[in-house]
MARKE-444138 format. One record per residue (C-alpha): residue number from 1; residue in three letters; x, y negated, z negated. Coordinates in nm, 4 decimals. Layout:
% MARKE-444138
atom resi:NUM&resn:ala&px:X&py:Y&pz:Z
...
//
This chain:
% MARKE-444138
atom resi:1&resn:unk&px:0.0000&py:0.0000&pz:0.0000
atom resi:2&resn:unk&px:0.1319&py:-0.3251&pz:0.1302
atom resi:3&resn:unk&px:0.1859&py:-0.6121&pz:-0.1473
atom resi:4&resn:unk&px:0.0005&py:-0.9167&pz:0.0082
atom resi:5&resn:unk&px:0.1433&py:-1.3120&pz:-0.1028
atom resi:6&resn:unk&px:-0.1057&py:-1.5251&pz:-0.1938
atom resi:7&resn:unk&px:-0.0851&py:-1.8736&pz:-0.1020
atom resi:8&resn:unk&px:0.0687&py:-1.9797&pz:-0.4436
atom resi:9&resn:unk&px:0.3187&py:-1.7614&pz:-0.3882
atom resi:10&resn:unk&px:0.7367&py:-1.8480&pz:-0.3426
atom resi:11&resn:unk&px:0.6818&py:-1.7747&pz:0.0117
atom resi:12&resn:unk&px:0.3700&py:-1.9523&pz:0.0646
atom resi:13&resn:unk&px:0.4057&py:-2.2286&pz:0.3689
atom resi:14&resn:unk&px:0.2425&py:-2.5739&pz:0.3591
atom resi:15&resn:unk&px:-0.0659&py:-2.6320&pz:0.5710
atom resi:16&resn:unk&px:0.0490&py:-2.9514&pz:0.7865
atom resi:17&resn:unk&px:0.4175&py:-2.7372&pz:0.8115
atom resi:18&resn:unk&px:0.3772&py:-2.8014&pz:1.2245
atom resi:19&resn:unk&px:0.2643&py:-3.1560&pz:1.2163
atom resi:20&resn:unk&px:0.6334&py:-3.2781&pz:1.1467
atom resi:21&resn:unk&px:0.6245&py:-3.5364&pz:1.3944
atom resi:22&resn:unk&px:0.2413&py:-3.6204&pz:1.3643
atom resi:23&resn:unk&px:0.3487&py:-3.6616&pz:0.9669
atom resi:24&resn:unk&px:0.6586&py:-3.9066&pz:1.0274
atom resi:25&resn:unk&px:0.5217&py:-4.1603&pz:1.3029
atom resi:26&resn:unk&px:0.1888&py:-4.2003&pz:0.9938
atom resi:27&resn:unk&px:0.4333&py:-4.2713&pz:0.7168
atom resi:28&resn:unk&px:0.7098&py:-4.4051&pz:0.8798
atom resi:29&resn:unk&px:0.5857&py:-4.5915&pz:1.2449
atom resi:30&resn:unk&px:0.9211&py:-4.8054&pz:1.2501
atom resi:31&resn:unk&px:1.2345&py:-4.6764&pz:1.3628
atom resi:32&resn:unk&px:1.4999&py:-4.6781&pz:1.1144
atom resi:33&resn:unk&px:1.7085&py:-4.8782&pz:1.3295
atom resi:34&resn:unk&px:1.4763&py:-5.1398&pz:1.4232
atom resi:35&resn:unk&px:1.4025&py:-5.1534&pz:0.9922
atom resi:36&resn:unk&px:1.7478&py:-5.1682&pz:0.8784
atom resi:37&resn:unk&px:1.8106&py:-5.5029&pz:1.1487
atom resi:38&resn:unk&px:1.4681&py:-5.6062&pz:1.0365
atom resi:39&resn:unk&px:1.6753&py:-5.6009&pz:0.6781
atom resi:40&resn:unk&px:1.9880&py:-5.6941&pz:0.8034
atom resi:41&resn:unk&px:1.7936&py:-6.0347&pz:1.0016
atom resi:42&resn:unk&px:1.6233&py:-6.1116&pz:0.6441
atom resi:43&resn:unk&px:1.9192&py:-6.1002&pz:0.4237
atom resi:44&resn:unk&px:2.1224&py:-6.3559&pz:0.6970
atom resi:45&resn:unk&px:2.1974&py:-6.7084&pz:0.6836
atom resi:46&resn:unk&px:1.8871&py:-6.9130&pz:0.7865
atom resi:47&resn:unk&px:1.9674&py:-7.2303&pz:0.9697
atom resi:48&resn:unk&px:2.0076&py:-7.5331&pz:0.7643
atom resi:49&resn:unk&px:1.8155&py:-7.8601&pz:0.8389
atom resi:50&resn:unk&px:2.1418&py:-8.0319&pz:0.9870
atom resi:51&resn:unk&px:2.1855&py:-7.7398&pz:1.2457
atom resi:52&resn:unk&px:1.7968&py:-7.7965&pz:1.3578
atom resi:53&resn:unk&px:1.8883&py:-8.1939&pz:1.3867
atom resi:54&resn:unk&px:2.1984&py:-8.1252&pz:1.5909
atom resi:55&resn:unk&px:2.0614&py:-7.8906&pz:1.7788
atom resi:56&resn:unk&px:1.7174&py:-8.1376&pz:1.8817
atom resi:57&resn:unk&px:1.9554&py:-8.4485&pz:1.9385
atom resi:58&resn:unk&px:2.1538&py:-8.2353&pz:2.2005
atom resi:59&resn:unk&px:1.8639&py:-8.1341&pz:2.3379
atom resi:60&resn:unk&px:1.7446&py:-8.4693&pz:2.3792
atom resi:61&resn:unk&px:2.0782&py:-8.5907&pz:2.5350
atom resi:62&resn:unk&px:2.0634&py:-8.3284&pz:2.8028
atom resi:63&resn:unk&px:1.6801&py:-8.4302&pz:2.8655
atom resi:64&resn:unk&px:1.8073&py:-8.8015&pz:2.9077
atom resi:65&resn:unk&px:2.0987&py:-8.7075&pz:3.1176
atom resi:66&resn:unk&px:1.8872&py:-8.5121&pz:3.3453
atom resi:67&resn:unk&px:1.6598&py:-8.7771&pz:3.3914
atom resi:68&resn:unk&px:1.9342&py:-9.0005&pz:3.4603
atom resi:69&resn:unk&px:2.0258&py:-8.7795&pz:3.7699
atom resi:70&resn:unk&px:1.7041&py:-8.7536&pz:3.8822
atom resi:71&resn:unk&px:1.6257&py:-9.1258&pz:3.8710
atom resi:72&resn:unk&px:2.0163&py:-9.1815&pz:3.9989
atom resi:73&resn:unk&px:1.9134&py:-8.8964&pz:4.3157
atom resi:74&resn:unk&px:1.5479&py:-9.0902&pz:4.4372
atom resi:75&resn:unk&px:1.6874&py:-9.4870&pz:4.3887
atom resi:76&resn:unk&px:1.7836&py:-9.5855&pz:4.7421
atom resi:77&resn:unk&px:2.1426&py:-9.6253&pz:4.8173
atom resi:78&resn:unk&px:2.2770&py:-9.9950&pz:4.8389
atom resi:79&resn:unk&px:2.2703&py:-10.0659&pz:5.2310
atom resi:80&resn:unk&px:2.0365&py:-9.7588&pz:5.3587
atom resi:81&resn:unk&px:1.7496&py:-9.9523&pz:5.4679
atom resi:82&resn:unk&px:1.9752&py:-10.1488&pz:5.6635
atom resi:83&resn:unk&px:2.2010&py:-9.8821&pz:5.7966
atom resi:84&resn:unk&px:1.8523&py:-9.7072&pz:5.9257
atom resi:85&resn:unk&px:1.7375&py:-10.0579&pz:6.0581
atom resi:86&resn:unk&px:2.0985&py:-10.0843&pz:6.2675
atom resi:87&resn:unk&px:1.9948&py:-9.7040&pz:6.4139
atom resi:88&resn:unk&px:1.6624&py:-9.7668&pz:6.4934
atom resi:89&resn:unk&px:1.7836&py:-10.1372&pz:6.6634
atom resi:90&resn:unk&px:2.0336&py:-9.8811&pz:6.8831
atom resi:91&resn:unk&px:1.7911&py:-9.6448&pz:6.9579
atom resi:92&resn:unk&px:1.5826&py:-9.9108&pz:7.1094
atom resi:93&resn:unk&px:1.8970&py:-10.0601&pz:7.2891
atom resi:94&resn:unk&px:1.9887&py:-9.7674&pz:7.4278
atom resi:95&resn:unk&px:1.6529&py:-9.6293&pz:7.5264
atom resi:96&resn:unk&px:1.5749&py:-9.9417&pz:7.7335
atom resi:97&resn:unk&px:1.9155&py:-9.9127&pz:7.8814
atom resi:98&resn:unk&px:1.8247&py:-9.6272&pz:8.0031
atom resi:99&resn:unk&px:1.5287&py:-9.7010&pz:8.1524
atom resi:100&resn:unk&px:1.6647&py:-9.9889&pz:8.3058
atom resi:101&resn:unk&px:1.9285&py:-9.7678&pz:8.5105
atom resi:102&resn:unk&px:1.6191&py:-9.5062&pz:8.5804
atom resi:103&resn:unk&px:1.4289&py:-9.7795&pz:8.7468
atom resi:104&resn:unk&px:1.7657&py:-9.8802&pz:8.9439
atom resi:105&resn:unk&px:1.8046&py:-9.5197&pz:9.0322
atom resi:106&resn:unk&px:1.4634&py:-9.4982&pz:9.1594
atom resi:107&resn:unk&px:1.5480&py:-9.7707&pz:9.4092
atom resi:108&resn:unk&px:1.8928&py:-9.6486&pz:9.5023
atom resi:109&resn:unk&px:1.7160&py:-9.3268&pz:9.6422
atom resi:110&resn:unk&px:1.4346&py:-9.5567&pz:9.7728
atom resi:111&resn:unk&px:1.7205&py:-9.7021&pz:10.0054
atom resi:112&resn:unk&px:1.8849&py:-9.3545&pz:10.0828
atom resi:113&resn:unk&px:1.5344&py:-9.2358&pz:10.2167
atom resi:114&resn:unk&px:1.4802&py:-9.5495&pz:10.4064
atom resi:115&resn:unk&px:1.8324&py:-9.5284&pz:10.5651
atom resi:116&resn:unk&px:1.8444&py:-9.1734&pz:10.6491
atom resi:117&resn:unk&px:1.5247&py:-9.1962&pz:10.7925
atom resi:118&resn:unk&px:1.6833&py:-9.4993&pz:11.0187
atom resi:119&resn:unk&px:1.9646&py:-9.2910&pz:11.1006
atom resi:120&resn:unk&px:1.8086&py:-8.9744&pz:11.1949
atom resi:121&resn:unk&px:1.5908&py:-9.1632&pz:11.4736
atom resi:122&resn:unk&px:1.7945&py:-9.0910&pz:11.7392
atom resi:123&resn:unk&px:1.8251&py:-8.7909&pz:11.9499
atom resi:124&resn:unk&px:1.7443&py:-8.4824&pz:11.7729
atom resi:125&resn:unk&px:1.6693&py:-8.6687&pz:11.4522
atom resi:126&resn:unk&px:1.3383&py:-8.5428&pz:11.4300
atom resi:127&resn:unk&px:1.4572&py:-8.2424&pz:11.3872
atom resi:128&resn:unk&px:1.7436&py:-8.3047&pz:11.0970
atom resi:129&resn:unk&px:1.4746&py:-8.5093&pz:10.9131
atom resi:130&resn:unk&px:1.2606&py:-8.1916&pz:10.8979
atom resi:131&resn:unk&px:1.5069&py:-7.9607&pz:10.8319
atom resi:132&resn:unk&px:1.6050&py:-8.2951&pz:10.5274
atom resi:133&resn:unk&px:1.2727&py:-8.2774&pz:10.3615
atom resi:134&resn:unk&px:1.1704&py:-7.8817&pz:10.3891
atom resi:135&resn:unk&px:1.5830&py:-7.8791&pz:10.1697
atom resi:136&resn:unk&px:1.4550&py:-8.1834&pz:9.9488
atom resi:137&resn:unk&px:1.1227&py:-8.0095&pz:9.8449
atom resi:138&resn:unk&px:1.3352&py:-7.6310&pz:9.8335
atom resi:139&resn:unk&px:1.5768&py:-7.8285&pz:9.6133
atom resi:140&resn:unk&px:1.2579&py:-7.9977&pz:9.3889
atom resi:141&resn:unk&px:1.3382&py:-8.3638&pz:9.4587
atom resi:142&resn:unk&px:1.0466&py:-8.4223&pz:9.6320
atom resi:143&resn:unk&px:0.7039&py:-8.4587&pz:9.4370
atom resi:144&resn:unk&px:0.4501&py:-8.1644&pz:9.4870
atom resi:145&resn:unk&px:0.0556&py:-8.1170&pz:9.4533
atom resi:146&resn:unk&px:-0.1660&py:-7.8019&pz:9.4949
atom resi:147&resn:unk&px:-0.3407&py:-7.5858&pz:9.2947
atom resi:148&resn:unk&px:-0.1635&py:-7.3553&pz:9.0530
atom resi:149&resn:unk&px:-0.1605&py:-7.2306&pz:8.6864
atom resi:150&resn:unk&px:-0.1321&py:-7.4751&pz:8.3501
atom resi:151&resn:unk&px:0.0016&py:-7.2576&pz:8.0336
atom resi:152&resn:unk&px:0.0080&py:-7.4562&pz:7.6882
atom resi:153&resn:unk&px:0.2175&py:-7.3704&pz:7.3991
atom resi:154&resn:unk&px:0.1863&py:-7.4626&pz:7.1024
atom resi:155&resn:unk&px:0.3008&py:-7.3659&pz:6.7306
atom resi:156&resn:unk&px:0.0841&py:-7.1836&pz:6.4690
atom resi:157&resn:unk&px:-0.1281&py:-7.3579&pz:6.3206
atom resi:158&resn:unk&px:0.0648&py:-7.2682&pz:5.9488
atom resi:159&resn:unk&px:0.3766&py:-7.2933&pz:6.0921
atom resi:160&resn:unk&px:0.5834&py:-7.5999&pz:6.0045
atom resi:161&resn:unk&px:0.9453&py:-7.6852&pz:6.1495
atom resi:162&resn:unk&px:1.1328&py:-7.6927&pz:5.8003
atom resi:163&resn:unk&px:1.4499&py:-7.5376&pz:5.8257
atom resi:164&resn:unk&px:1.7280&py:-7.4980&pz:6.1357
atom resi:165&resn:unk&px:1.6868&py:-7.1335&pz:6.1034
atom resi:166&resn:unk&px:1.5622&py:-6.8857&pz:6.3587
atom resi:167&resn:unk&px:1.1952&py:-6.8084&pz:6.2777
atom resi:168&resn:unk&px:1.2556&py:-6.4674&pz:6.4980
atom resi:169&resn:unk&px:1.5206&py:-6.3063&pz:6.2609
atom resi:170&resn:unk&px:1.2632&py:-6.2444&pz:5.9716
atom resi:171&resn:unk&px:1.4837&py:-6.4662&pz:5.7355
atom resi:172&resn:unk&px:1.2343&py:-6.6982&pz:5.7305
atom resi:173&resn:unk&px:0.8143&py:-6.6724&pz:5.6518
atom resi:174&resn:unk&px:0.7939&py:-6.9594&pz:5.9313
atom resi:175&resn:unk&px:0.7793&py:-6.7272&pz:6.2723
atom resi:176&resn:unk&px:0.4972&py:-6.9073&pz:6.4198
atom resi:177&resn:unk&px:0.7183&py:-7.2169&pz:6.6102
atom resi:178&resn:unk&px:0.8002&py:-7.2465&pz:7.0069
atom resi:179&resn:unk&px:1.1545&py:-7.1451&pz:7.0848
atom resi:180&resn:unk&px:1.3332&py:-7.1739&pz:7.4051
atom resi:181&resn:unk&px:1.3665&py:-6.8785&pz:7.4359
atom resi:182&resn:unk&px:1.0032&py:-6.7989&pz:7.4982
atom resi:183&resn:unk&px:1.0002&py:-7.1268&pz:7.7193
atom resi:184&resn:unk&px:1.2648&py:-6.9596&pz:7.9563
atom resi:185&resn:unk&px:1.0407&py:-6.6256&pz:7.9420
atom resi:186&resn:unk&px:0.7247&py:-6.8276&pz:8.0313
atom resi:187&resn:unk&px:0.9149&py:-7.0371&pz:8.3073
atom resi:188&resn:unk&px:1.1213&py:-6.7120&pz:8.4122
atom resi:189&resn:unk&px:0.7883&py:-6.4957&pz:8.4327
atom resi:190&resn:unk&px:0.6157&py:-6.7874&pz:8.6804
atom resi:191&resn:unk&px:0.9141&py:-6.7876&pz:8.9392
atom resi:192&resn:unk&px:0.8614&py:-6.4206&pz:8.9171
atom resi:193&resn:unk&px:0.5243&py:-6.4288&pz:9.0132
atom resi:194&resn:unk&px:0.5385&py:-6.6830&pz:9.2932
atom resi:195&resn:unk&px:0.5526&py:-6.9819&pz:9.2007
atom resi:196&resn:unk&px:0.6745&py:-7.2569&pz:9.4404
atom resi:197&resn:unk&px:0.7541&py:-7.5685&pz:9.2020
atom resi:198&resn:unk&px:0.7208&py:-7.5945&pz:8.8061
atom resi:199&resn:unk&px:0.7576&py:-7.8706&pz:8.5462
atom resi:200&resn:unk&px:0.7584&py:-7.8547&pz:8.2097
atom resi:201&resn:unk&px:0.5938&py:-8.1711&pz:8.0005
atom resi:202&resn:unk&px:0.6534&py:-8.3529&pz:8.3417
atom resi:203&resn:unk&px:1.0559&py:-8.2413&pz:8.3612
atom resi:204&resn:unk&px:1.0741&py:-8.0977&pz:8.7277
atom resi:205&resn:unk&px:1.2475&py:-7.7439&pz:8.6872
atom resi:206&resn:unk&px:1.5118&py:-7.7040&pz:8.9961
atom resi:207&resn:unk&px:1.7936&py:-7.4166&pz:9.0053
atom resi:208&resn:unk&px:1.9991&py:-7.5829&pz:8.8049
atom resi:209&resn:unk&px:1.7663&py:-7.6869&pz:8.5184
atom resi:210&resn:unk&px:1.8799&py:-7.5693&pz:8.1857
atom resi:211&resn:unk&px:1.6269&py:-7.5311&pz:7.9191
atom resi:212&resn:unk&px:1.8338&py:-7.5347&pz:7.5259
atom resi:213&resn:unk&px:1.7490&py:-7.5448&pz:7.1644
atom resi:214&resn:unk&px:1.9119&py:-7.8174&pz:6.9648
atom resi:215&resn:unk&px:1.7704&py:-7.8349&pz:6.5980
atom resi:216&resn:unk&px:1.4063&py:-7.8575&pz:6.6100
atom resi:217&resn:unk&px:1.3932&py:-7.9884&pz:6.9594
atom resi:218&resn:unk&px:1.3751&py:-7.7866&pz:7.2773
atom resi:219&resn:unk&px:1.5641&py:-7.9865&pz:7.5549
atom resi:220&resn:unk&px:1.5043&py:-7.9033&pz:7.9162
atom resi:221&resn:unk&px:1.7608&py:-8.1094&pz:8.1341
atom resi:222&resn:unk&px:1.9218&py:-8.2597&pz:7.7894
atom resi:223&resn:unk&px:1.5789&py:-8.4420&pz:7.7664
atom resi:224&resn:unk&px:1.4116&py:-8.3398&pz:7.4072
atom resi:225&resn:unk&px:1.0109&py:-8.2195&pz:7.4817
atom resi:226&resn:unk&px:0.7272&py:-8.2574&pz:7.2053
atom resi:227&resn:unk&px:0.5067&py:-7.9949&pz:7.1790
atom resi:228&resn:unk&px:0.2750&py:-7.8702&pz:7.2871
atom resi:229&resn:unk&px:0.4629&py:-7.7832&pz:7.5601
atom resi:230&resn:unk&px:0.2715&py:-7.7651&pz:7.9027
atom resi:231&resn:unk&px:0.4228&py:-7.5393&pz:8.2227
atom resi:232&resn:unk&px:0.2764&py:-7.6469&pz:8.5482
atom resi:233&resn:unk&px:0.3450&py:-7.4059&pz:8.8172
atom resi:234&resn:unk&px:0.2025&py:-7.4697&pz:9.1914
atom resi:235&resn:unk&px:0.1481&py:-7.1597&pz:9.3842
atom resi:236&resn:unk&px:-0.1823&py:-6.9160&pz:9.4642
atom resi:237&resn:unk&px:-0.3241&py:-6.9710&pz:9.1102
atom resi:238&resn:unk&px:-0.5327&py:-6.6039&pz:9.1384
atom resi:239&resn:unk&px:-0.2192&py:-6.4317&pz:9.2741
atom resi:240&resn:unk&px:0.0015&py:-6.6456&pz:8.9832
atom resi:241&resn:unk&px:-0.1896&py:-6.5193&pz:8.7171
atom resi:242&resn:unk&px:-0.2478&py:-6.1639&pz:8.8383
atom resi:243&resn:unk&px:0.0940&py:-6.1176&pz:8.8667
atom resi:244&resn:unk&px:0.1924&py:-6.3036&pz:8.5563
atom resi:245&resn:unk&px:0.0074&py:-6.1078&pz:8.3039
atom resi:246&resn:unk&px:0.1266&py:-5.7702&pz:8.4758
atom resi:247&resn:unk&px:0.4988&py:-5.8642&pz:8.4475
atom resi:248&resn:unk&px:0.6938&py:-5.8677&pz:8.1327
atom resi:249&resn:unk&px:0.6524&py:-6.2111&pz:8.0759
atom resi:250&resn:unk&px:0.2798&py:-6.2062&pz:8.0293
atom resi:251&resn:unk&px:0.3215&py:-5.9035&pz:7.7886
atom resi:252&resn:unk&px:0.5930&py:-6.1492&pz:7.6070
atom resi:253&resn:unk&px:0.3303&py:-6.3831&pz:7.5888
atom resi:254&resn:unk&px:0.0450&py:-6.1538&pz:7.4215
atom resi:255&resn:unk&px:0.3209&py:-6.0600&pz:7.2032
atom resi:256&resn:unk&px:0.3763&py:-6.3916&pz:7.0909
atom resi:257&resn:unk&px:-0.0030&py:-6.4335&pz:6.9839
atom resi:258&resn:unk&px:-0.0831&py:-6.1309&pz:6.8569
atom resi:259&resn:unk&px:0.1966&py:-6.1039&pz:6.6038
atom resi:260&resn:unk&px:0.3349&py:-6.4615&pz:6.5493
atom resi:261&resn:unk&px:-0.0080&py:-6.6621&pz:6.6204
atom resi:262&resn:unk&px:0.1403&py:-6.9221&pz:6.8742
atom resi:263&resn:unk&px:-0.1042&py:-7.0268&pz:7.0104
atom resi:264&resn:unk&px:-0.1278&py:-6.9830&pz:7.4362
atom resi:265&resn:unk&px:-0.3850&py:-7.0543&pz:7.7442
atom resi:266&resn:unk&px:-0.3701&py:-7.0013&pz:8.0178
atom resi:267&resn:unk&px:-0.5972&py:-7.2242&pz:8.3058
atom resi:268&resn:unk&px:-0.6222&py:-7.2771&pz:8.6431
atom resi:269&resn:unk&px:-0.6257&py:-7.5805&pz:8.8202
atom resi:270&resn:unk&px:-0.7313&py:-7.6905&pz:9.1918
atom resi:271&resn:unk&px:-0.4927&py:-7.9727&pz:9.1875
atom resi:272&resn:unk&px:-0.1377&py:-8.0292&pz:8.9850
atom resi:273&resn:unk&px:0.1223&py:-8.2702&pz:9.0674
atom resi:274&resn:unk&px:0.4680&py:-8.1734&pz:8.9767
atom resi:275&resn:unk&px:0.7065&py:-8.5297&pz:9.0281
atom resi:276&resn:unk&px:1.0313&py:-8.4692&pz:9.2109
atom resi:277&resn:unk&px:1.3599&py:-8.4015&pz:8.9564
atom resi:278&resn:unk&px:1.5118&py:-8.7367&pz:9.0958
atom resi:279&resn:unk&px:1.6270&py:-8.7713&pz:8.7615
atom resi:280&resn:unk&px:1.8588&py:-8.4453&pz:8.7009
atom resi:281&resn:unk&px:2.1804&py:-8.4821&pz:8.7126
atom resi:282&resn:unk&px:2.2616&py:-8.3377&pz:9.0514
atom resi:283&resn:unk&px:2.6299&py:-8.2724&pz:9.2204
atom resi:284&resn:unk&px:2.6504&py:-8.3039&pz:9.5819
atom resi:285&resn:unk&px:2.9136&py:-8.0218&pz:9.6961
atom resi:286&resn:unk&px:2.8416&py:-8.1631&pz:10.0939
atom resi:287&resn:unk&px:2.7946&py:-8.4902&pz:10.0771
atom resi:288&resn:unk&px:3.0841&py:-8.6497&pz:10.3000
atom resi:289&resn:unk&px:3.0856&py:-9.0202&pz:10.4592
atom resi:290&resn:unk&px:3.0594&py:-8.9522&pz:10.8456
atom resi:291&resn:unk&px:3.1327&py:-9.2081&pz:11.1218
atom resi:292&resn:unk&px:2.8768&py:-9.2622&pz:11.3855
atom resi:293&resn:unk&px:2.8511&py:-9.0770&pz:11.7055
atom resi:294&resn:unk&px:2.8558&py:-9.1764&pz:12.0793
atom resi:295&resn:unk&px:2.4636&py:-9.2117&pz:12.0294
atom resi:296&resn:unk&px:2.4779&py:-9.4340&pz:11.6824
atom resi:297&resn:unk&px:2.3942&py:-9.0982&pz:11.5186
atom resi:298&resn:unk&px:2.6236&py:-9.0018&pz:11.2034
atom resi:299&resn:unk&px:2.8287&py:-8.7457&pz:11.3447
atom resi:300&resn:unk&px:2.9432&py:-8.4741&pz:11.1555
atom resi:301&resn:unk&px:3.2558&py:-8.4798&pz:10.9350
atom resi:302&resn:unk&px:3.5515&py:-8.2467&pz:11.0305
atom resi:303&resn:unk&px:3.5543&py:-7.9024&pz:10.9089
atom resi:304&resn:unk&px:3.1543&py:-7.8555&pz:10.8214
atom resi:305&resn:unk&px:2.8969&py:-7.6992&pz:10.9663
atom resi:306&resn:unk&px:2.6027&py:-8.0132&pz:11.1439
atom resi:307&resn:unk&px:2.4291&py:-7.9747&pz:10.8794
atom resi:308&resn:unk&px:2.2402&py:-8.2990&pz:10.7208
atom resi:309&resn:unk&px:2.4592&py:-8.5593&pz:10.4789
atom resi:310&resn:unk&px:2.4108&py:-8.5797&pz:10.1152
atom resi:311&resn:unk&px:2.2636&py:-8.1606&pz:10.0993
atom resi:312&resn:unk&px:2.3309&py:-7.9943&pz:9.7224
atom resi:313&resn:unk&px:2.4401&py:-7.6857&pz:9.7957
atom resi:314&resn:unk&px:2.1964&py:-7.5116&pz:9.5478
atom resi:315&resn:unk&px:1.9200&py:-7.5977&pz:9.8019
atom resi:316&resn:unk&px:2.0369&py:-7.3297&pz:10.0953
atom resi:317&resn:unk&px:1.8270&py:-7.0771&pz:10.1618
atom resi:318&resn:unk&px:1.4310&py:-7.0629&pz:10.2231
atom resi:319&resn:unk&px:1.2553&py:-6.9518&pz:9.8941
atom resi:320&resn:unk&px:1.2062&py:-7.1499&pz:9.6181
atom resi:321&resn:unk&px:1.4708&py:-7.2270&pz:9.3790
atom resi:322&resn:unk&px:1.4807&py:-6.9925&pz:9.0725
atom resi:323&resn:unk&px:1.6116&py:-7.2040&pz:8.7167
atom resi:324&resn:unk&px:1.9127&py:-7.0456&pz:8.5900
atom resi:325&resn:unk&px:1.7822&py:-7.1039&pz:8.2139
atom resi:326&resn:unk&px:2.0276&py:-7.0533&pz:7.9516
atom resi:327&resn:unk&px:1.9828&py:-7.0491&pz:7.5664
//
């Protein structure tokens, strides 16, 4: 027969024996660590009245000090409203000086036309003048109308130009601005398509029109363009815009809606005009002085093929120029 322990016993066990840790986190809930710096932080120094007063007055100090700067930063420098006054003064100089010499360019070519035109009445003149003005509009000096396509860019409406930085490399939340680059795409994508003459905000586009970035402004023949920027190309506007959207440059152009929001229309129009680029800077690579002929007709200079004076060399051939665009 088997001896059985009671509960009162030497070997008798106590009831909560394996609720250990249920039993120390009720009578003991703080760490022993956390109580003896709880002790150690009670039995320390406490700071004296003079450490609270010199620890307020340097506080104050560096509050006045900081104001100081502040104040120091927004107070106009001595002689900046005057310096910006001189600017704005040469600004205005300069931009009527350059007017001025546009208007006396204008006329220089005014005479050019009027005395090629006497010179090339002779025999066989007709025919030089022709071949003149089909080069002149193949080269875009000479305004253009017809019907065509209008395309208007413009920036998100949240975008903002803030920074110099390139809203396209994701370094920036600001991807919703105009760059060249999509400029040249857009311009690129037209010539492409068809088109026989484009401008952009009035700048005549030739083949060697160069359309930059510098800062916030886009610059299309070093002349800076405010958006929204419009591209007028003349051509078959059906044709121009079927072909357009099919191309790479019309999927570039969805692109730039759907996941930047610039904004982007497309319209066409029964009538554009397109001015001539009698304002780019141009170099003549044929232009030679000839002596008159036999007839009184210029004759042609020594070495060169008869072809007419004062020709840029970018204007050979019979299609339409196409812009070498370069960021």
């Amino acid at each position: 027969m088997t001896d059985v322990v009671g509960e009162t016993g030497p070997a008798a066990r106590p009831l909560d024996a394996s609720m250990t840790l249920l039993r120390e986190v009720m009578e003991r809930p703080l760490d022993p660590g956390y109580a003896t710096a709880a002790a150690r932080r009670a039995g320390g120094v406490r700071p004296t009245r003079r450490g609270l007063a010199v620890t307020l007055l340097l506080a104050l100090v560096c509050g006045a000090l900081a104001s100081r700067s502040i104040l120091e930063l927004r107070r106009p420098q001595p002689g900046a409203d005057q310096a910006r006054a001189a600017l704005q003064a040469q600004v205005r100089q300069r931009t009527a000086a350059l007017d001025a010499q546009q208007e006396q360019l204008d006329r220089l070519r005014a005479q050019v036309t009027t005395l090629r035109a006497q010179a090339l009445t002779g025999t066989g003149g007709a025919h030089l003048a022709e071949q003149n003005s089909l080069l002149e509009l193949l080269a875009g000096e000479t305004p253009v109308t017809g019907p065509g396509l209008r395309i208007t860019l413009a920036d998100a409406p949240s975008s903002s130009a803030s920074s110099g930085a390139d809203p396209r490399q994701g370094t920036t939340s600001d991807q919703g601005r105009v760059l060249d680059r999509d400029l040249q795409a857009v311009v690129n994508g037209l010539w492409a398509a068809g088109a026989e003459a484009l401008a952009v905000n009035g700048q005549r586009l030739t083949a060697r029109s160069a359309i930059r970035y510098a800062g916030q402004a886009i610059l299309v023949d070093f002349r800076p363009l405010v958006p929204p920027y419009v591209v007028q190309a003349v051509g078959d506007a059906a044709g121009l815009q079927t072909r357009f959207a099919a191309g790479a440059a019309g999927a570039y152009l969805q692109a730039l809606r759907d996941n930047y929001g610039v904004q982007a229309a497309i319209v066409p129009s029964a009538n554009l005009e397109l001015p001539g680029a009698g304002g780019s800077p141009t170099r003549f690579a044929y232009a030679h002085a000839g002596t008159p002929g036999p007839s009184g007709t210029p004759a042609a200079p020594s070495g060169s093929s008869p072809a007419p004076s004062a020709v840029p060399s970018e204007s050979a051939g019979t299609v339409p120029p196409t812009p070498e665009v370069s960021p």
